[in-house]
N, C-alpha and C positions, 0 to 999 in steps of 0.2 A: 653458790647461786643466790643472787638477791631477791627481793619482791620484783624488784622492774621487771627481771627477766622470768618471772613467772606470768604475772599481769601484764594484758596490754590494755589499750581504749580502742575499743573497736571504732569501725568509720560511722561517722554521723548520717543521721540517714538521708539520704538525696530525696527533697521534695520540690512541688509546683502545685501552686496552689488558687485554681480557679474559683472567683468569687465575682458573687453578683452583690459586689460590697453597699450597696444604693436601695437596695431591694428593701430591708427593713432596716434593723438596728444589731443585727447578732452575728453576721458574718465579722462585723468589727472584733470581736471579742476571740473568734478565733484566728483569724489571720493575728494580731498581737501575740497570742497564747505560743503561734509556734513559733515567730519570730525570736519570741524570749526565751525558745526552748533549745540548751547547747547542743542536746542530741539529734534537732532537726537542724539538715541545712538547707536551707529555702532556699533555692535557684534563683526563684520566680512568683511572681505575683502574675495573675490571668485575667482582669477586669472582664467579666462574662455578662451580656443580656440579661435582663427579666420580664420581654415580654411586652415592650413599649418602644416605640421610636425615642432614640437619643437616649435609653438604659444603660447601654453599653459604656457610652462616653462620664455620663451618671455614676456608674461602678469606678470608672479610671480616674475622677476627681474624686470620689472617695479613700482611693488606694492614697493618693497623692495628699491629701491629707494627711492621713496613718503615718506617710513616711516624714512628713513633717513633725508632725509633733513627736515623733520617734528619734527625729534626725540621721535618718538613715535613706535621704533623699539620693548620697550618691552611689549606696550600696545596696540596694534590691533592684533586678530587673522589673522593670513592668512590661509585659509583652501582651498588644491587647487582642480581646477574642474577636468574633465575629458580632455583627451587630444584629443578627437573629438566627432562628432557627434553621434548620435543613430545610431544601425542598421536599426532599424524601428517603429513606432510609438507605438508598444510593448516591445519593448526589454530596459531594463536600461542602463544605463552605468557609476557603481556606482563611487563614488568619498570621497575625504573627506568632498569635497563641499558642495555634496549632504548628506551624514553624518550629518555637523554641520544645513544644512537648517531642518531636520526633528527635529535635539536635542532642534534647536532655539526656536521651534514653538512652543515646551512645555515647556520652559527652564522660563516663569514664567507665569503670567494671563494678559500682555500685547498682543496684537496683534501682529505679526510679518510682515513688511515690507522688501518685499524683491525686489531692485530697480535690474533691470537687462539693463547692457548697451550694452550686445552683443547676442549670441544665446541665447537659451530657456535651453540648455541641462541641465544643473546640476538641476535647476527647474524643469523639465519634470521625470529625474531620480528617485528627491527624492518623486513623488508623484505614480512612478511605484512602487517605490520599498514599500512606505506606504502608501495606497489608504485612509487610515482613515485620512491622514496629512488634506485632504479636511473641514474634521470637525472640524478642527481646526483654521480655519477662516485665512491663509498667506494670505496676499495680493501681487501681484506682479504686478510690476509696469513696463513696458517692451517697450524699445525704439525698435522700428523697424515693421518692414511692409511696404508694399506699399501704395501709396493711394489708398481710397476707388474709389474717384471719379478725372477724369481728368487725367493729363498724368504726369510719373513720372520723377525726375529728373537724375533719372539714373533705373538701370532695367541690374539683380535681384536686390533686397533692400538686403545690405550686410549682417545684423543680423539675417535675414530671411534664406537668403539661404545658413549661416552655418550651418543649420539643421533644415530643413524642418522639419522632423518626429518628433523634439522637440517641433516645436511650434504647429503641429497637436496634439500630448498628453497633453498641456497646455491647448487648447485651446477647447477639448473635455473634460478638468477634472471635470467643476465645479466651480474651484478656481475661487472666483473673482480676475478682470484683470483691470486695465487700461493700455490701448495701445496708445504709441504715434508715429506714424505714419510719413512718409518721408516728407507729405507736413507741418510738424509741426518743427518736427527736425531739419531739413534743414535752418529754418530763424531764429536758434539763434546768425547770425551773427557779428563777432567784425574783426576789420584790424590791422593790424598791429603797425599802429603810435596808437590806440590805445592804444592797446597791451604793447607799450613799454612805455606809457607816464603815465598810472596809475600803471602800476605793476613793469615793470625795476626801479631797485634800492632799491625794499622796502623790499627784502628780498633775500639770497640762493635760496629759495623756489620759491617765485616770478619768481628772474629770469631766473630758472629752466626751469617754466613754460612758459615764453614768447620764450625761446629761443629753445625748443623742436617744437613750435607750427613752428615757421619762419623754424627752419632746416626741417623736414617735409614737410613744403609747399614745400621747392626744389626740393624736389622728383615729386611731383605730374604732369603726364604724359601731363592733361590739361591747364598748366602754360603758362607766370606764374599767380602764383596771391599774392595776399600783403590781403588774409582775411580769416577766416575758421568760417564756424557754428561750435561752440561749442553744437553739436547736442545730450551729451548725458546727461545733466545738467538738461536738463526741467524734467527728474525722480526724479531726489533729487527736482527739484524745486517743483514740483506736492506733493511730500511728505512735505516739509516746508509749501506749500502755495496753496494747492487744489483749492481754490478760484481765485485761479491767470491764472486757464486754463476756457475754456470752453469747454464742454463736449459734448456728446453727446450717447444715450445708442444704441446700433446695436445686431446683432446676432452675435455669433462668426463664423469668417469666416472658409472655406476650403481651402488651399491650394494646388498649383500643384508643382510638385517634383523640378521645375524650380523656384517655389516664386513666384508664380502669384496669386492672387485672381478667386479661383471658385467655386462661390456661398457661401452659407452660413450652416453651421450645421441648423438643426431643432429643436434644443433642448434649455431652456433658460437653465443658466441665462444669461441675456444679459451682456453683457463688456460695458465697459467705454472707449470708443476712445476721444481723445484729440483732436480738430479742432485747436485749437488758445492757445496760451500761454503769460503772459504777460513778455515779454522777457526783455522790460527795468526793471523791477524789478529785475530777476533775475540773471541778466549780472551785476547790482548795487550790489546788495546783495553781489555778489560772490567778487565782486574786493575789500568792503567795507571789507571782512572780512580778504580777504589776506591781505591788508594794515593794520585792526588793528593788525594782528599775528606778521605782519614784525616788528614793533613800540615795540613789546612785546619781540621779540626773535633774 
């Protein structure tokens, strides 16, 4: 008997990956992160809302960038979301989004990972509009909420209160969840001389990336600053490397119409909230793979 027939490679893992890529500057860094990652296979890109007329559209010219200086314009889906939130934690709001998330789920005998960096909606629709999708085991991996416990670093929690009634329908369906939470998100911080000293130069791409992040910070109302959490990476990270968060199992929360935490559903199963994430890994990870891509293209 050889090694082949001892070892195999297991299947890559089936992702979709909803972003409100327009919103700031940090969705960019992970949608790349899994692209460049052999173990994930990304179906799909989800251009999702944040909360303004014309965001939607906003998100889906930034995907379209990414795929350009990527060149990978004629190999990722972009299938787009809906261009706001629910009416109410009944009503759908269908999409092509939510479309490809139901097609994804049976589209082979893989698991489907669906990372979500902004609201719940296009997630919450496709499970209105197919309540059997639940038996079909999606996982959804979903940056945003408040903290459970202590005080938050801003208030409402931005992902949250693009659509409340979205993350109440998620959050009542069943689907298992891991939720990564503001006191988590929040510290996957990098600065700028960073920024510029491992990634400017190594690519179009790269310094895409570095140079979106620095114009962005100029806006920001609380400046200045010279650093940003890269706060929506630790869902591709959690997906690459489960072991690299610590967990914790809770009841699924209720929310109020403002994004506050009140009290909890009664019902299991319980979700997966994230405490901690091992962020030098994943900030490594992420730069290790822009710089091999830059060396390559």
């Amino acid at each position: 008997m050889n090694r082949s027939d001892v070892l195999h490679t297991p299947p890559r893992r089936k992702v979709l990956i909803s972003t409100d890529a327009a919103n700031e500057a940090d969705d960019q860094f992970a949608v790349v992160h899994a692209l460049l990652s052999p173990v994930l296979d990304v179906r799909g890109v989800l251009p999702a809302h944040f909360g303004r007329d014309g965001s939607r559209a906003a998100s889906s010219d930034e995907i379209e960038r990414l795929r350009r200086l990527m060149g990978a314009s004629g190999d990722l889906a972009v299938a787009e979301g809906a261009d706001g939130p629910l009416p109410d934690a009944r009503t759908p709001r269908p999409s092509a989004a939510s479309r490809l998330i139901i097609d994804e789920a049976y589209s082979d005998e893989r698991r489907l990972c669906i990372a979500v960096l902004g609201p719940l909606t296009d997630v919450a629709t496709a499970l209105l509009e197919h309540p059997d999708l639940v038996a079909a085991d999606p996982l959804v991996v979903w940056v945003g909420g408040p903290p459970y416990e202590g005080f938050a670093g801003y208030s409402p929690e931005f992902n949250l209160v693009n659509d409340v009634a979205a993350a109440e329908a998620v959050f009542a369906s069943g689907v298992e969840i891991w939720q990564i939470p503001m006191p988590v998100y929040t510290m996957i911080g990098v600065g700028h001389a960073e920024l510029r000293e491992r990634l400017s130069g190594t690519s179009p791409l790269g310094d895409y990336l570095v140079d979106q992040l620095i114009a962005f910070n100029s806006t920001v109302e609380y400046g200045p600053v010279d650093f940003r959490s890269l706060g929506d990476s630790p869902a591709i990270g959690a997906l690459l490397n489960p072991l690299g968060a610590r967990w914790s199992m809770r009841l699924p929360p209720r929310f109020t119409a403002d994004a506050q935490i009140d009290g909890v559903l009664d019902d299991d199963p319980r979700i997966r909230v994230c405490e901690a994430f091992d962020t030098r890994w994943l900030i490594e990870d992420m730069f290790a793979k822009l710089r091999c891509w830059g060396k390559n293209h």
